[in-house]
C-alpha positions as CSV (number, residue, x, y, z in Angstrom):
1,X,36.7,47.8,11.3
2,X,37.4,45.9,8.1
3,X,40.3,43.2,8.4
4,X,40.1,41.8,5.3
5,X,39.0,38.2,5.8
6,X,35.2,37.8,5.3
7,X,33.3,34.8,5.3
8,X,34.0,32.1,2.0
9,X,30.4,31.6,0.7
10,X,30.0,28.2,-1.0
11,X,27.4,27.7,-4.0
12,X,24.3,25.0,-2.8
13,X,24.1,23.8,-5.8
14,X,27.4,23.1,-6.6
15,X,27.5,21.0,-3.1
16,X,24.0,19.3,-4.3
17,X,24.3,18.4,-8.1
18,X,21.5,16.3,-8.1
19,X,19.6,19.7,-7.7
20,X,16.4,20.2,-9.7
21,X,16.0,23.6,-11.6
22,X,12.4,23.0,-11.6
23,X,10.3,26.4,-12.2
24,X,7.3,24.4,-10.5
25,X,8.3,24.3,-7.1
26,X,7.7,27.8,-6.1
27,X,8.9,27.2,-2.4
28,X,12.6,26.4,-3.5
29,X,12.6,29.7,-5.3
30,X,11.4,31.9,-2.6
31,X,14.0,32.1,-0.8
32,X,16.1,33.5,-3.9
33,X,13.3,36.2,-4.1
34,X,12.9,39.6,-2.0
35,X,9.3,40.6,-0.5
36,X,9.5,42.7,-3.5
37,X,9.9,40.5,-6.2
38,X,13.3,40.7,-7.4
39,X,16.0,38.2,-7.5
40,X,18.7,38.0,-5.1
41,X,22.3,38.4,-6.7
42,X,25.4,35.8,-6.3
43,X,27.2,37.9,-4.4
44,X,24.6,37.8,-1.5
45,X,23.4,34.2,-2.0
46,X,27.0,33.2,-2.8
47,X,25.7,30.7,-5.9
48,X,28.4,30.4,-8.6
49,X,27.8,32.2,-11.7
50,X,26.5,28.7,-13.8
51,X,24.2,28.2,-11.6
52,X,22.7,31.7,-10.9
53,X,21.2,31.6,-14.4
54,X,20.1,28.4,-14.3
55,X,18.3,30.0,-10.8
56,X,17.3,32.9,-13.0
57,X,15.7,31.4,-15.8
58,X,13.6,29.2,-13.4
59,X,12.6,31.9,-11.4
60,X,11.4,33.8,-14.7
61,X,9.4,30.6,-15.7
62,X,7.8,30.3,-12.5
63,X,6.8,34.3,-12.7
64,X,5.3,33.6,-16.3
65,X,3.2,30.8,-15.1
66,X,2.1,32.9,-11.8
67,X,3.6,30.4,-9.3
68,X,5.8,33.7,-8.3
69,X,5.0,37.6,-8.3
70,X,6.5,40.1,-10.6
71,X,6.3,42.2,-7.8
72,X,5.1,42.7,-4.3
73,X,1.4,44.1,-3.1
74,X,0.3,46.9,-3.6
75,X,2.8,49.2,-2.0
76,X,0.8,52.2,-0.2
């Protein structure tokens, strides 16, 4: 049953804002990525609306250079 508190979540980067949006390093942006390729929203990773484009337009960067996939294998 829903009580209506849920759990505050805080932005990384806004914690962090010596943070690097840096399309090269493919690790960082994994984790902002789904097994099929698409981006994870704010309201799941909790990043603050500034900073989720910033996130966006590097993961778009790192997809046009092929550090990233568009999208996953081939689904069977």
């Amino acid at each position: 049953m829903y009580n209506g508190k849920s759990k505050v979540k805080v932005c990384k980067f806004t914690e962090n804002k010596d943070f690097d949006f840096n399309y090269k390093d493919e690790k960082k942006w994994r984790r902002y990525v789904t097994d099929r390729g698409k981006i994870i929203p704010r309201r799941m990773t909790g990043t603050c609306a500034k900073y989720q484009r910033k996130l966006t337009t590097a993961v778009k960067q790192a997809r046009y250079m092929a550090l990233l996939p568009f999208t996953s294998e081939a689904v069977k």
